[in-house]
C-alpha positions as CSV (number, residue, x, y, z in Angstrom):
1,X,0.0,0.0,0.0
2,X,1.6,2.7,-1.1
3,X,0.0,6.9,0.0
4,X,0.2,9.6,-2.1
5,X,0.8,12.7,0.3
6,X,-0.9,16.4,-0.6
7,X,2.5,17.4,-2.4
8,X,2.7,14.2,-4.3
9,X,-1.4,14.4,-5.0
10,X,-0.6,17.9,-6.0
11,X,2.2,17.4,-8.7
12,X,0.4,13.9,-9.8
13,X,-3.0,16.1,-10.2
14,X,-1.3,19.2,-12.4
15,X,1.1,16.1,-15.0
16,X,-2.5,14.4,-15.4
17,X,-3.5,14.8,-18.8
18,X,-6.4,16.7,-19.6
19,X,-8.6,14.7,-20.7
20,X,-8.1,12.0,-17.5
21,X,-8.2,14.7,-15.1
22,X,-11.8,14.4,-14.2
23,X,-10.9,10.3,-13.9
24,X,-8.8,11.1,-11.1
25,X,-11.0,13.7,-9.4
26,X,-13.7,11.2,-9.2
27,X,-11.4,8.3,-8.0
28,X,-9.4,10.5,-5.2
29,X,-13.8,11.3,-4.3
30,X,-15.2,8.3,-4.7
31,X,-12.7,6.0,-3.9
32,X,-14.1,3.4,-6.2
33,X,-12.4,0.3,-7.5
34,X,-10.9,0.2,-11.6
35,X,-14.2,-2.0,-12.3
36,X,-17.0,0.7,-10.7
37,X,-15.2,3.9,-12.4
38,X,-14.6,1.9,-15.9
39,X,-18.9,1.0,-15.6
40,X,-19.7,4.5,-14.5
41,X,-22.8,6.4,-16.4
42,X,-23.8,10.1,-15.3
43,X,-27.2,8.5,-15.1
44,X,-25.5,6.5,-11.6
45,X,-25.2,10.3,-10.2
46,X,-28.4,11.8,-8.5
47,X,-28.0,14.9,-6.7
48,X,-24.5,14.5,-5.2
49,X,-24.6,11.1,-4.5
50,X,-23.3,8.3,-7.0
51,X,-24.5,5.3,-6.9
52,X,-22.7,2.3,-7.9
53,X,-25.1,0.1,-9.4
54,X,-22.5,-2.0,-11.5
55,X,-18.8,-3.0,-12.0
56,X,-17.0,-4.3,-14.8
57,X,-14.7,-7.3,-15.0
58,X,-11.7,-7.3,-17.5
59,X,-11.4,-10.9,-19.0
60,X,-8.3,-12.0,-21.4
61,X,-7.9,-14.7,-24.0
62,X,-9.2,-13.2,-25.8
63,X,-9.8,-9.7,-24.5
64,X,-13.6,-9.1,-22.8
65,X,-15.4,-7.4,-20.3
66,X,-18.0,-8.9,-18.2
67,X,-20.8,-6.2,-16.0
68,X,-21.7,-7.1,-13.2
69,X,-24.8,-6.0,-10.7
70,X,-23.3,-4.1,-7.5
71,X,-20.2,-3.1,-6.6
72,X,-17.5,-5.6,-5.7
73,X,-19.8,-7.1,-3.2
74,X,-22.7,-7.2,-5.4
75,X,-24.6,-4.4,-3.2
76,X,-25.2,-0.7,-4.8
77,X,-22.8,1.4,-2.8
78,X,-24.2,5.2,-2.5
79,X,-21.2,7.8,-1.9
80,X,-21.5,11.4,-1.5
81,X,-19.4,13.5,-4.1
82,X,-18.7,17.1,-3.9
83,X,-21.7,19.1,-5.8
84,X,-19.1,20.4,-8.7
85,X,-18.0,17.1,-9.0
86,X,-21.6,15.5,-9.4
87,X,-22.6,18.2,-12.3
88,X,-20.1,17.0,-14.3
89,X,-20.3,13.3,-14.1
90,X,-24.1,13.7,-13.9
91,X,-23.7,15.5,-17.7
92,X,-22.9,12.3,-19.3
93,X,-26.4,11.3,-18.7
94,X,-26.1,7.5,-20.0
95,X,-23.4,7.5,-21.6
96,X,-19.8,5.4,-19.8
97,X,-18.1,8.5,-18.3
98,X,-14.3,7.0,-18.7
99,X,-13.8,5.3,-21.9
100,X,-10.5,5.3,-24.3
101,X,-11.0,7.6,-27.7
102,X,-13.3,5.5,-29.6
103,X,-15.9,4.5,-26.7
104,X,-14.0,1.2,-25.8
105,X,-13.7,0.1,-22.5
106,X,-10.2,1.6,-20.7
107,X,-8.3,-1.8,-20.7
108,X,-6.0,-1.4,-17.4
109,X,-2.8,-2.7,-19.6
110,X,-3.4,0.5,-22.2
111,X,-4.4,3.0,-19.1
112,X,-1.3,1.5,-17.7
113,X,1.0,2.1,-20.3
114,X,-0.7,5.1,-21.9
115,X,-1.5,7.6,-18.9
116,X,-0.4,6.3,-15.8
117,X,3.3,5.8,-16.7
118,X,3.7,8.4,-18.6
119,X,2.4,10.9,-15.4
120,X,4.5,9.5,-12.6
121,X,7.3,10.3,-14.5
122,X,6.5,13.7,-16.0
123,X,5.3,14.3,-12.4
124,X,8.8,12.8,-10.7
125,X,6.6,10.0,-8.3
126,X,7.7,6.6,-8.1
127,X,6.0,3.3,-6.4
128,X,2.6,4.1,-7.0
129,X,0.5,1.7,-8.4
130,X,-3.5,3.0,-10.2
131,X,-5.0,1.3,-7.0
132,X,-2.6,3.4,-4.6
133,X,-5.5,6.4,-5.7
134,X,-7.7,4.4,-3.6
135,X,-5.3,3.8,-0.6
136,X,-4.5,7.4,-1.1
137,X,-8.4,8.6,-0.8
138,X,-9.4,6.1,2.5
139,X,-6.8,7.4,4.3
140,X,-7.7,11.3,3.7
141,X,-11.3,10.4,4.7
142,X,-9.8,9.1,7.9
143,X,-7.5,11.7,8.5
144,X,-10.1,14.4,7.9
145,X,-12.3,12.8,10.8
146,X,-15.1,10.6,9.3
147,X,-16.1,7.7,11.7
148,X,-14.2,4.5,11.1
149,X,-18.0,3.0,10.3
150,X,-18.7,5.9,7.6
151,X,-15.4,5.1,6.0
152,X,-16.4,1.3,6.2
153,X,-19.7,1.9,4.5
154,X,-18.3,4.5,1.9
155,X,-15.1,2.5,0.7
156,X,-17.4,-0.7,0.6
157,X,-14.7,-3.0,3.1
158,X,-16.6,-6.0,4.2
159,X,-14.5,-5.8,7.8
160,X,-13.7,-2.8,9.6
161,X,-10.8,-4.2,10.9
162,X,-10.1,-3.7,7.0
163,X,-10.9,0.3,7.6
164,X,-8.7,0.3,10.5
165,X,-5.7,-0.5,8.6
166,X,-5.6,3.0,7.5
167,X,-6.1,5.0,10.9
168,X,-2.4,3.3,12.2
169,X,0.6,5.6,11.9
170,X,2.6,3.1,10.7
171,X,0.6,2.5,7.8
172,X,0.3,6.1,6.6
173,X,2.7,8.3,8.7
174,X,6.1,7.5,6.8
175,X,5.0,8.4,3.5
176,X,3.5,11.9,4.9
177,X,6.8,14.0,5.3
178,X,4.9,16.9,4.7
179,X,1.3,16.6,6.3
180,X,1.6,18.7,9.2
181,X,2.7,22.1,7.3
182,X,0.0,20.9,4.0
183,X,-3.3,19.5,5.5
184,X,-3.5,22.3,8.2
185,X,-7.2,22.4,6.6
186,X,-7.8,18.9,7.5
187,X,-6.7,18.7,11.2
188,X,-8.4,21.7,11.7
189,X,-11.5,20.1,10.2
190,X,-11.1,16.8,12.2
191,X,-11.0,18.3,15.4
192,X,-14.2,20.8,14.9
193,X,-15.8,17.5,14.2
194,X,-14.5,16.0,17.2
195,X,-16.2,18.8,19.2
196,X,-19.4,18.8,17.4
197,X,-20.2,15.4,17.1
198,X,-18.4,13.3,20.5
199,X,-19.2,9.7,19.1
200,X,-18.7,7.7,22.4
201,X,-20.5,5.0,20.8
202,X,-20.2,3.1,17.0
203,X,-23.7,3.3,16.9
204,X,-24.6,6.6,17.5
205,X,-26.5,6.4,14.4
206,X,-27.3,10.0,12.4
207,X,-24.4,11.8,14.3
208,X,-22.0,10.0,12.7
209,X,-23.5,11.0,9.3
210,X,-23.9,14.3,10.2
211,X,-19.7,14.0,11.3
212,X,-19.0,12.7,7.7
213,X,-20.9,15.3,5.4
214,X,-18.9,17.9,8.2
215,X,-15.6,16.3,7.4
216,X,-16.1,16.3,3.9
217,X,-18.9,18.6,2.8
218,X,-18.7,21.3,5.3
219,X,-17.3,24.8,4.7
220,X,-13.8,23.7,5.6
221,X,-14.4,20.0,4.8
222,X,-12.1,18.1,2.8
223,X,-14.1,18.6,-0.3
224,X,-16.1,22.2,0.8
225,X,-14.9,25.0,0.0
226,X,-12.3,26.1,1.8
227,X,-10.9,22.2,2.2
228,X,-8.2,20.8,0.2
229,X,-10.1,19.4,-2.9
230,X,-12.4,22.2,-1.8
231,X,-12.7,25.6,-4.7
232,X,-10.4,27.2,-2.8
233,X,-8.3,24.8,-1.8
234,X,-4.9,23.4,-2.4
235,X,-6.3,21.5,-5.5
236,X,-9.3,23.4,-6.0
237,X,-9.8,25.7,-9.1
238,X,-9.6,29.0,-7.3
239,X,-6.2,27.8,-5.5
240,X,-3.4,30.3,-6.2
């Protein structure tokens, strides 16, 4: 496992090519797995929420792709996406959203190859795999304060214990050199939640919702406004 910090997101974000950005906005968001992006139809967004309703299964000899219901569990995963963000995937209307030139499915192998590559070297990062997006996006949920169960829930582990992988320093901590003097926005964040919503119990029930759309939606969120995917954030559009 293998955690891109802010700086790393940063530099990975501005060598992405153009036309893949919005690819890696949605996965650093959504947190969803190669299958549920590469099956992904604006028609899955309503409101801010997208809805993963399917995932698609890459088969070889010869090349094939098989959909399946659900995500990788085979329920429909619902996960709350930054308003911006939900406008433009919701545009597609039924149409795939990530899909090579000609409408084909992105085979990982070409995406491989073709973008990723290509962008870890323009961008100067090295050890990071297309899944490490994932990693990378679990672990700023956690770190911006949403419960352990919310994170569970949203990145579709069957186990918590899985979740819990990503709160431990050891797992995480090495890789963030510069966290303390970049995600200022984030700590700050994590510990108004912390004061407004004191979980002392995993099943608190609505609080903890109301904690996760805080941590990530509010004002200072990680994906409001003022938070680090946020408009005005570090990798927002109005960012300096």
């Amino acid at each position: 496992m293998r955690i891109l910090d802010p700086a790393e997101y940063d530099r990975l974000l501005a060598a992405f090519p153009d036309e893949h950005k919005l690819w890696l906005r949605t996965a650093i968001q959504t947190g969803c797995r190669w299958g549920a992006l590469n099956e992904l139809r604006g028609s899955d967004v309503i409101g801010q929420t997208v809805c993963v309703n399917r995932t698609v299964q890459e088969l070889h000899a010869p090349l094939r792709y098989e959909v399946k219901a659900g995500a990788k569990n085979g329920k429909v995963r619902k996960i709350k996406v930054a308003a911006d963000l939900a406008a433009e995937l919701a545009a597609f209307g039924d149409a795939r959203i990530f899909t090579k030139p000609e409408g084909d499915y992105v085979a990982r192998d070409w995406f491989h190859k073709t973008v990723w590559v290509p962008t870890l070297a323009a961008a100067g990062i090295t050890g990071v795999r297309v899944r490490d997006v994932r990693h990378t996006a679990i672990s700023y949920w956690v770190h911006a304060g949403v419960p352990l169960e919310n994170v569970r829930d949203r990145a579709g582990h069957f186990n918590i214990s899985i979740t819990s992988r990503y709160a431990s320093r050891s797992c995480i901590r090495p890789r963030l050199s510069c966290w303390g003097r970049i995600s200022a926005r984030i700590q700050h964040t994590c510990s108004a939640v912390s004061r407004a919503f004191p979980f002392s119990s995993p099943r608190c029930g609505p609080s903890r919702k109301d904690a996760e759309d805080e941590a990530l939606f509010g004002s200072n969120g990680l994906f409001g406004s003022n938070g680090l995917f946020g408009s005005n954030g570090l990798f927002g559009s109005n960012a300096a």
